[in-house]
C-alpha positions as CSV (number, residue, x, y, z in Angstrom):
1,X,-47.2,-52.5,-34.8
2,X,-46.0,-56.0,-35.9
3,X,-43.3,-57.6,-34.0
4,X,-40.6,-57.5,-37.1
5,X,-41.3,-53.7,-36.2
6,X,-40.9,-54.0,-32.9
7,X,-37.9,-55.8,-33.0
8,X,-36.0,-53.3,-34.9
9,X,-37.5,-50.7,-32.5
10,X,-35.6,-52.3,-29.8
11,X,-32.3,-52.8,-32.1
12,X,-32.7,-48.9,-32.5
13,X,-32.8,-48.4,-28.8
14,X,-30.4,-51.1,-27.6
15,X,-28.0,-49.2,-29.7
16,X,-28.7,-45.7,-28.7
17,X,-28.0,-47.3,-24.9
18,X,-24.9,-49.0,-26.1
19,X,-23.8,-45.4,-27.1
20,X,-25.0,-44.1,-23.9
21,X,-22.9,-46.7,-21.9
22,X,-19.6,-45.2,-20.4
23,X,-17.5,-48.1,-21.8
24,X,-19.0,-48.1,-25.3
25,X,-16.2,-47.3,-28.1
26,X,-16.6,-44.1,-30.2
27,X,-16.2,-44.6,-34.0
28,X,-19.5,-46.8,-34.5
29,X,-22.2,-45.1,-33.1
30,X,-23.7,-44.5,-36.5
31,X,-23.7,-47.7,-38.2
32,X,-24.9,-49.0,-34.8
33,X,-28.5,-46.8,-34.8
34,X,-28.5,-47.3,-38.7
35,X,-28.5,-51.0,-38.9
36,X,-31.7,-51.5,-37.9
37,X,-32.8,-49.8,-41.7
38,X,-30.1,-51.8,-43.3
39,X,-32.1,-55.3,-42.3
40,X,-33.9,-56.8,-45.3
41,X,-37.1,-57.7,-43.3
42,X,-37.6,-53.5,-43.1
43,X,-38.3,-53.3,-46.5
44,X,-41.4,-55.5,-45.9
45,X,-43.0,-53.1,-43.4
46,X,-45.9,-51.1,-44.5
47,X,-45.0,-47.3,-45.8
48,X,-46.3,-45.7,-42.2
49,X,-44.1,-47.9,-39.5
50,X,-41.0,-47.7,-41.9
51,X,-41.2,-43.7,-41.8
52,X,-41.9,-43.8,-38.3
53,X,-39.0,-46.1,-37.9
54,X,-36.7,-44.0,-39.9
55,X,-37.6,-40.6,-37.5
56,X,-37.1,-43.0,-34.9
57,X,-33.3,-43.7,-35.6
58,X,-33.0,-39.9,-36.5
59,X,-34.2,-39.0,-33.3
60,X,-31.3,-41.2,-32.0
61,X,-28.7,-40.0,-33.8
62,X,-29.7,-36.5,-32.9
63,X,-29.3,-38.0,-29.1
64,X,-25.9,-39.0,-30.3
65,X,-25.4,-35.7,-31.2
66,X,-26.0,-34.2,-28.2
67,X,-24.3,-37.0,-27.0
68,X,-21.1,-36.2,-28.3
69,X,-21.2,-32.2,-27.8
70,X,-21.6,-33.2,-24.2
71,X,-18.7,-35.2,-24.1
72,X,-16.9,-32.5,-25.7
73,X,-17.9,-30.1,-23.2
74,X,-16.9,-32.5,-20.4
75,X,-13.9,-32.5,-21.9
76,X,-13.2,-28.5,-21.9
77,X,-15.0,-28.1,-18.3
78,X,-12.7,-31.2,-16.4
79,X,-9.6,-29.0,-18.4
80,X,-10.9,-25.6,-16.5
81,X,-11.6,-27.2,-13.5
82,X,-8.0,-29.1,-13.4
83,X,-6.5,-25.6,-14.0
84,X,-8.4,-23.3,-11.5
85,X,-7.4,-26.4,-8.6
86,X,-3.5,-26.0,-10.2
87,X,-4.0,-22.0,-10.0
88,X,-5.8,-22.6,-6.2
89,X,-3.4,-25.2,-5.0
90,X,-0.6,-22.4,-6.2
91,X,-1.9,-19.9,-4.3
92,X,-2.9,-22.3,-1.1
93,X,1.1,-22.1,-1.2
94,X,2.1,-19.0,-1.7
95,X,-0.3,-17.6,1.1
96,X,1.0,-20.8,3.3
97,X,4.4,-19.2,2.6
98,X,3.3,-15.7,3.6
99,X,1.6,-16.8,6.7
100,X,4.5,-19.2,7.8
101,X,6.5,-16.4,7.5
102,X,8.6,-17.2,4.9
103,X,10.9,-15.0,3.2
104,X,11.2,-13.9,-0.1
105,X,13.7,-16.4,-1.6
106,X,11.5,-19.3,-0.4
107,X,8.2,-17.9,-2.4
108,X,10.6,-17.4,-5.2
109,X,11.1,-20.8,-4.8
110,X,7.8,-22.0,-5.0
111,X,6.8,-20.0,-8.0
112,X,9.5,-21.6,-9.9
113,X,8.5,-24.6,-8.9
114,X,4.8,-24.2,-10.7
115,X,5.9,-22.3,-13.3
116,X,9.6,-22.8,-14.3
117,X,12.5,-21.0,-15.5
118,X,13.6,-18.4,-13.2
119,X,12.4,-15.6,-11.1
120,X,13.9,-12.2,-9.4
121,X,12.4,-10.2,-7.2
122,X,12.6,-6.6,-6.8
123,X,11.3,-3.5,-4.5
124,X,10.2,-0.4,-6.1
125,X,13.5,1.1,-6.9
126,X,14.8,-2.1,-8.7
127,X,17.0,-3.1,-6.3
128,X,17.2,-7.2,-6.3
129,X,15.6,-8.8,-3.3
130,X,15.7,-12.7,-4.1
131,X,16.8,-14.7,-7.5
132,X,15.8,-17.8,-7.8
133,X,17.3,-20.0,-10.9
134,X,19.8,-18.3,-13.6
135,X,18.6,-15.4,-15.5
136,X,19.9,-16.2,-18.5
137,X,19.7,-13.3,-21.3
138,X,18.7,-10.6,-19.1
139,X,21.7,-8.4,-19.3
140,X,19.4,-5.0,-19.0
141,X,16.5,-5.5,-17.3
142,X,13.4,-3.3,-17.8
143,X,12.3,-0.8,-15.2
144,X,9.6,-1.4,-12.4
145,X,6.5,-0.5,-13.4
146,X,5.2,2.8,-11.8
147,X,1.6,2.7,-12.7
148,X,-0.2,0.8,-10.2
149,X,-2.9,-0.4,-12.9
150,X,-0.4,-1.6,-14.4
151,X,-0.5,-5.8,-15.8
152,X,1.6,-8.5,-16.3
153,X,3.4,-7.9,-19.7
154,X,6.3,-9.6,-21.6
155,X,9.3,-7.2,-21.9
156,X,11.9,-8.5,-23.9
157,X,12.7,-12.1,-22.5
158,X,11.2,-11.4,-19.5
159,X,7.4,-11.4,-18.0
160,X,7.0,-8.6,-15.3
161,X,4.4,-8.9,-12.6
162,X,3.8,-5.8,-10.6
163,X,3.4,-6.4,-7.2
164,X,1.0,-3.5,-6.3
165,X,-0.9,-2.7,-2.9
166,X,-4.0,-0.1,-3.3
167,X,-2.1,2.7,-5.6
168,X,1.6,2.2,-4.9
169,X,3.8,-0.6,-6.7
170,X,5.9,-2.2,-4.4
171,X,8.1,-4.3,-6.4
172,X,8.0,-6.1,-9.2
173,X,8.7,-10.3,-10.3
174,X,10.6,-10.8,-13.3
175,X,9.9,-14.4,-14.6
176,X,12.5,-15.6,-17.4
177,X,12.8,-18.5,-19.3
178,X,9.3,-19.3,-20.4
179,X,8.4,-17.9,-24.1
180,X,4.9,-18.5,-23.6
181,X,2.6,-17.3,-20.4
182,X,-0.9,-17.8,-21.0
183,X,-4.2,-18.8,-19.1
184,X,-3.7,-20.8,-15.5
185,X,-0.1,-19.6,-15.8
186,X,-0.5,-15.8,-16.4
187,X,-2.9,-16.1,-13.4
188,X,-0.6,-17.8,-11.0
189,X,2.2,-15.3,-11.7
190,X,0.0,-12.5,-11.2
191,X,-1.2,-14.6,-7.5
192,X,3.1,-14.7,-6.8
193,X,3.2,-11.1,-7.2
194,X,-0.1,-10.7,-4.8
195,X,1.7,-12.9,-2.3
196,X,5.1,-11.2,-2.9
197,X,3.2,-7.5,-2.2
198,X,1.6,-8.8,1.0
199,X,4.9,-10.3,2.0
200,X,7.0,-6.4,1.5
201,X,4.0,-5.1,2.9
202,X,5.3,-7.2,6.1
203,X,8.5,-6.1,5.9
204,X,7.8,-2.3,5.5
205,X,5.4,-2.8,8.7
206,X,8.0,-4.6,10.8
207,X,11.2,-2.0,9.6
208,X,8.3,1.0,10.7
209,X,8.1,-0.4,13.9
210,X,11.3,-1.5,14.6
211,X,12.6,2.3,13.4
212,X,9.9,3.5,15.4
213,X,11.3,2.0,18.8
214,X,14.8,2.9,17.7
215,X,14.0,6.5,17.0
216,X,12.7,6.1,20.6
217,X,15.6,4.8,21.7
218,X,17.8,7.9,20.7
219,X,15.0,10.6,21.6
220,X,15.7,9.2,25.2
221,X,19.7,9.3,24.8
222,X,19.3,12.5,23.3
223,X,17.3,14.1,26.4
224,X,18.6,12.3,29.2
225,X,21.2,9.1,28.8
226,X,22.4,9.2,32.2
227,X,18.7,8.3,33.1
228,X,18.2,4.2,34.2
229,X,21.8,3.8,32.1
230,X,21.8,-0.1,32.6
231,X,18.1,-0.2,31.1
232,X,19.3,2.2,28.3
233,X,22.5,0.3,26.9
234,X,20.3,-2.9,26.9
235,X,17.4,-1.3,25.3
236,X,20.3,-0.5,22.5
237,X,22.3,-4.1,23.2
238,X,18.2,-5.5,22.1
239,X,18.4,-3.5,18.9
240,X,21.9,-4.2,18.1
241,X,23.6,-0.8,19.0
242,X,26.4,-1.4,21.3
243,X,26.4,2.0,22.6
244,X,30.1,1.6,24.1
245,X,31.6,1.3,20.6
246,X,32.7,4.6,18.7
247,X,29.8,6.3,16.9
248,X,29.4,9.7,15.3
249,X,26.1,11.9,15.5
250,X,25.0,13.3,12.4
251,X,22.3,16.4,11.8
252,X,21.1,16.8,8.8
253,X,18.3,19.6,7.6
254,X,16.2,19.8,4.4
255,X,13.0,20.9,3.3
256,X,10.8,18.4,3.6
257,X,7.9,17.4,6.0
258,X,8.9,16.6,9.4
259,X,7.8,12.6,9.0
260,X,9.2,12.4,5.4
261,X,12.2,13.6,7.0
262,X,12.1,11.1,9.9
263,X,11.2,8.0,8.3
264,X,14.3,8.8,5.9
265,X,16.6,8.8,8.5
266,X,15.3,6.1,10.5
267,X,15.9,4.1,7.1
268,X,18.8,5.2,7.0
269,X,20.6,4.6,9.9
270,X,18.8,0.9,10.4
271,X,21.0,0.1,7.5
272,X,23.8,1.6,8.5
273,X,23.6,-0.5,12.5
274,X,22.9,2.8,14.4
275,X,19.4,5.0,15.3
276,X,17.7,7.8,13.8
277,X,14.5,9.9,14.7
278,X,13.3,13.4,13.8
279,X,14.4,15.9,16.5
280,X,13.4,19.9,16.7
281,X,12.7,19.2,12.7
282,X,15.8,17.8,11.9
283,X,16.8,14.4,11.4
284,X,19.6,13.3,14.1
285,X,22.0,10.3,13.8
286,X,23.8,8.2,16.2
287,X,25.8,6.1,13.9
288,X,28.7,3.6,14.3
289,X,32.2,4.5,13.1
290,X,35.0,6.7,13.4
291,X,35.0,9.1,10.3
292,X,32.4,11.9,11.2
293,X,33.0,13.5,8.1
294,X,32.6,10.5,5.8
295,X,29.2,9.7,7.8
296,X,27.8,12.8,7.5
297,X,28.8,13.0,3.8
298,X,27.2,9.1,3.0
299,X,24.4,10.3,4.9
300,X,23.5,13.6,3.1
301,X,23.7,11.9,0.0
302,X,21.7,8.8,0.5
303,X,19.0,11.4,2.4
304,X,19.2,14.0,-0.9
305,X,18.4,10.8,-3.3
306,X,15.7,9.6,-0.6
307,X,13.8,12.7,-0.7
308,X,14.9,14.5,-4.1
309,X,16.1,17.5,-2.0
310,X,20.0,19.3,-1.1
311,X,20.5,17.9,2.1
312,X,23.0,20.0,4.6
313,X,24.8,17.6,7.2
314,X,27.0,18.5,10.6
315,X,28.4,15.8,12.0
316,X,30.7,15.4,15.5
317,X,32.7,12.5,17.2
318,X,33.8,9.7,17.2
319,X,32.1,9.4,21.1
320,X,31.7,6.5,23.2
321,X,29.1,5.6,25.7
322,X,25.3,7.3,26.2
323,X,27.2,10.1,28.1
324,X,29.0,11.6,25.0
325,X,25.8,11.7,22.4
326,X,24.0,15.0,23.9
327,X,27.7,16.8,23.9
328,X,28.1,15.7,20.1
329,X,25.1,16.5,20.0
330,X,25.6,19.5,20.2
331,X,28.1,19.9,18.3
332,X,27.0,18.3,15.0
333,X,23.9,20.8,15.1
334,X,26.6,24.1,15.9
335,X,28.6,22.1,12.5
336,X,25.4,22.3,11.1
337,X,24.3,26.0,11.4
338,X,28.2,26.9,10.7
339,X,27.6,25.1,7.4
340,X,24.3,27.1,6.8
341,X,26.2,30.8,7.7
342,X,28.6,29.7,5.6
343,X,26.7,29.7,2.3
344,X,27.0,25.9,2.1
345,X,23.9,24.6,1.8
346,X,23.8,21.5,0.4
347,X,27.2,20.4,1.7
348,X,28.2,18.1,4.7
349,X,30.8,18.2,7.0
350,X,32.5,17.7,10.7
351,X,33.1,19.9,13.1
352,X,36.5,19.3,13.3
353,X,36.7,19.6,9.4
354,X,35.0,22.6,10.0
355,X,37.0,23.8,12.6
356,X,37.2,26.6,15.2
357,X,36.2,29.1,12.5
358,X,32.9,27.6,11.7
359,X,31.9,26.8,15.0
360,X,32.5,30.5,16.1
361,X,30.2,31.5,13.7
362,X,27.8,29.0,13.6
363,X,25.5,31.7,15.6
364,X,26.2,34.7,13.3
365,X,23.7,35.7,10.3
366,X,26.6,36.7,7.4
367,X,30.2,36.0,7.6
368,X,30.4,36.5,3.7
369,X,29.8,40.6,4.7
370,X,32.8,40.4,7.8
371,X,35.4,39.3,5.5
372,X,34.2,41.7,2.4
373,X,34.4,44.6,5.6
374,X,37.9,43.6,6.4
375,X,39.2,42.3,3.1
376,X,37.6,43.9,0.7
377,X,40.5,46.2,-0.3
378,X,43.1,43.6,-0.6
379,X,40.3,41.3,-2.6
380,X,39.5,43.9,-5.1
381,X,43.3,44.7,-5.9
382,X,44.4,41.2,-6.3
383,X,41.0,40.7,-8.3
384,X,42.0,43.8,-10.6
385,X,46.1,43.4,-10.4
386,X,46.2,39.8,-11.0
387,X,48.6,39.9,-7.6
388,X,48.5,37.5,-4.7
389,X,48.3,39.7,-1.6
390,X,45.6,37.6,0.0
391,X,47.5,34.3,-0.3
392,X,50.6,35.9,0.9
393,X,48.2,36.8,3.9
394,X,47.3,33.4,4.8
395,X,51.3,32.0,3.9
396,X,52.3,35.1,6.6
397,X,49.8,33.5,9.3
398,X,50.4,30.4,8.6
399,X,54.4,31.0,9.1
400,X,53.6,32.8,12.3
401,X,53.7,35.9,11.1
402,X,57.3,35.5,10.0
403,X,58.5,37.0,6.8
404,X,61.4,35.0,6.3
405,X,59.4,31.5,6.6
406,X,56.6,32.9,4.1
407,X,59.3,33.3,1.6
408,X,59.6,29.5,1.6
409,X,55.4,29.1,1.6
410,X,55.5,31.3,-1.4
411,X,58.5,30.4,-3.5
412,X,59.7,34.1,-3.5
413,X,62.3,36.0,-2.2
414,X,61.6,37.3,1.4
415,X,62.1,41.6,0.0
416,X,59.4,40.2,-2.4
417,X,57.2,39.3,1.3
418,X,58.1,42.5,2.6
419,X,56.9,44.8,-0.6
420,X,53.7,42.3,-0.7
421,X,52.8,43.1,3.5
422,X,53.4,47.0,2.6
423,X,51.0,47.4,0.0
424,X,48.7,45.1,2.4
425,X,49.6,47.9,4.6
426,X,48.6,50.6,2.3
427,X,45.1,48.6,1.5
428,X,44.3,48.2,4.9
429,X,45.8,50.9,7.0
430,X,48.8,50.9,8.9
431,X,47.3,49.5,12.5
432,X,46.4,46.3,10.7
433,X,49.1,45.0,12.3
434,X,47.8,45.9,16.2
435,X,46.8,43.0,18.3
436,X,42.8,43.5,17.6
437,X,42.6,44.4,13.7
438,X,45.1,41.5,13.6
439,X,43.1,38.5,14.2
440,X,40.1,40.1,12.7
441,X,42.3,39.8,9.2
442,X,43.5,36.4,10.2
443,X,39.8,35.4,10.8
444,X,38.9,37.3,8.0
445,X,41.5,35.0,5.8
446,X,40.3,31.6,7.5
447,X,36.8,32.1,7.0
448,X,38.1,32.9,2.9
449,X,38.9,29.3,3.0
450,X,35.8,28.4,4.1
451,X,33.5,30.0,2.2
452,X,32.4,29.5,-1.3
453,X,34.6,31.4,-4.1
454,X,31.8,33.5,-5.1
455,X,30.5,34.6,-1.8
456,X,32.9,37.7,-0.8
457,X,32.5,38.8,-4.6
């Protein structure tokens, strides 16, 4: 080799380790390995170096090559690796939240931090749990996903993340304001709704075992509250239940497993301030108010949408202190079973809506057959007449038995009373009228009130 060759040898590989060198500039790397051709003293080399010089600077630029698609790659790999930290230092926070025990407005927080715009947060039934930001366009917002393998998705303005645990979605984030979700993003919405499951996960747990003690609570008022009383009303004062205030005790029945029935009402009544446990397969409420009818109405239908079922409630009260709740108690379930005798199943109300009537019969099988047996005449004839003995009946009681004050119930004139009682009279027989038939057709009428139009048909 002579030296003019070896010279441009070392041009050729001076250049290719320029081009190696981190703080060499792009844009001349070709020239650079070609020059050494371009010099006039290579023309006077013989035929065999030239060529061998010429593979040698296409061997370089081939380096370059190489070169180059590894700096590409560099490129792409420090882009993946800067997004997998982002997405890992996202969810280093949302599980810091979780374990810190933060709530559900502060990991709302945090994913709008990350990911901007603005984020609400719901449980399985839809029902807002935190908002973070103003959601802006989202007037009707789509339903929670029900399908546990179900993905992230954009539905209408909004991106919905399941938050799923094993084969039950427990909620759902809605993420608005961000037309585009793609890549590190998608991923660290989809870690929020991980975090956001684990963290109603929690909260289920803790409500289970808080309704757990509290049903525990009222099994032991229920059995025995007279029973280490100081230890009971601060086991209650613990849980919030200031056991000296008015509360009502509702029984409600339904058919449904007994621990569907009992986590309903435990639910339930935690929301409401009071306790609730399944008792004797019915769910029994000590709840705080006045209104027993009103409770045991809100109750039944808060129970019936629960569990998808009709939902009969009794209620009694308003009582005050532990010694009170067994006697009401007792009552509510006697409401209860009047209710069911009654032929209205799938109603709610108190005893003393109920009244004396009710309660008398709570332990009979069919009053709908005892007031067809002592009505039934009178029923059938205003039923086929178009007349109005029976309500003349109840204006006659409930003027004590006075013609001339049923006249004024009735709007009519009191001979008009008087013809009404006789064909009674010839309906019924004419001792209807002695002490003993007598309240029988007085019962006979109250319990009309009571049960449903179609049952004495």
């Amino acid at each position: 080799m002579t030296e003019i060759t070896g010279e441009l040898y070392r041009r050729v590989i001076a250049a290719l380790c320029e081009i190696c060198s981190p703080d060499h500039a792009p844009g001349t790397d070709h020239r650079e390995l070609s020059a050494p051709l371009q010099d006039p003293r290579a023309g006077e080399l013989p035929a065999g170096e030239l060529g061998g010089l010429a593979a040698a600077v296409r061997d370089a630029e081939r380096v370059q090559s190489w070169l180059h698609g590894l700096t590409g790659l560099n490129v792409i790999l420090r882009a993946r690796l800067a997004a997998v930290e982002r997405a890992a230092a996202a969810h280093d926070r949302f599980a810091g939240l979780v374990l810190d025990g933060a709530g559900l407005t502060e990991l709302a927080q945090a994913v709008v931090d990350v990911l901007g715009g603005a984020l609400l947060v719901r449980d399985s039934d839809g029902v807002p749990l935190a908002v973070v930001g103003d959601l802006v366009g989202l007037d009707e917002l789509p339903a929670v996903a029900t399908d546990p393998a179900a993905r992230t998705e954009r539905l209408g303005r909004a991106w919905r993340a399941p938050a799923t645990a094993g084969d039950e979605v427990l909620g759902d984030l809605l993420l608005a304001g961000r037309a585009e979700l793609a890549g590190t993003d998608l991923h660290i919405l989809e870690r929020a709704a991980v975090a956001t499951a684990l963290l109603l996960l929690l909260r289920r747990t803790t409500a289970v075992a808080e309704e757990r003690v509290r049903g525990e609570l009222l099994t032991d008022l229920l059995a025995d509250p007279e029973r280490d009383l100081l230890a009971v009303q601060d086991r209650a004062r613990r849980l919030g239940v200031i056991l000296d205030n008015a509360h009502c005790v509702v029984v409600l029945e339904t058919d449904v497993p007994r621990q569907r029935l009992g986590q309903a009402a435990a639910h339930h009544a935690r929301l409401l301030g009071g306790l609730g446990v399944q008792h004797h397969g019915r769910a029994v409420l000590l709840l705080p108010g006045r209104d027993a009818g009103t409770l045991a109405r809100r109750s039944a239908k808060a129970l019936a949408t629960t569990l998808q079922r009709r939902v009969t409630a009794g209620a009694a009260g308003p009582v005050r202190g532990p010694s009170g709740i067994p006697a009401a108690h007792g009552e509510a379930e006697r409401c209860l079973r009047g209710l069911v005798a009654l032929g209205r199943v799938g109603e709610a109300a108190s005893a003393h809506e109920l009244g004396f009537v009710g309660l008398l019969l709570a332990d009979r099988a069919d009053p709908a057959t005892f007031v067809r047996a002592t009505l039934g005449a009178v029923l059938d004839y205003d039923a086929s007449r178009g007349t109005e003995l029976v309500r003349t009946l109840r204006a006659y009681f409930a003027s004590g038995r006075s013609p001339g004050r049923a006249k004024d119930v009735l709007n009519v004139h009191v001979n008009t009373v008087v013809q009404r009682l006789e064909r009674i009279t010839g309906l019924l027989g004419p001792d209807w009228q002695q002490p003993d038939r007598l309240l029988q057709v007085e019962l006979a009428c109250r319990l009309l009130d009571l049960l449903p139009p179609t049952a004495t048909r």
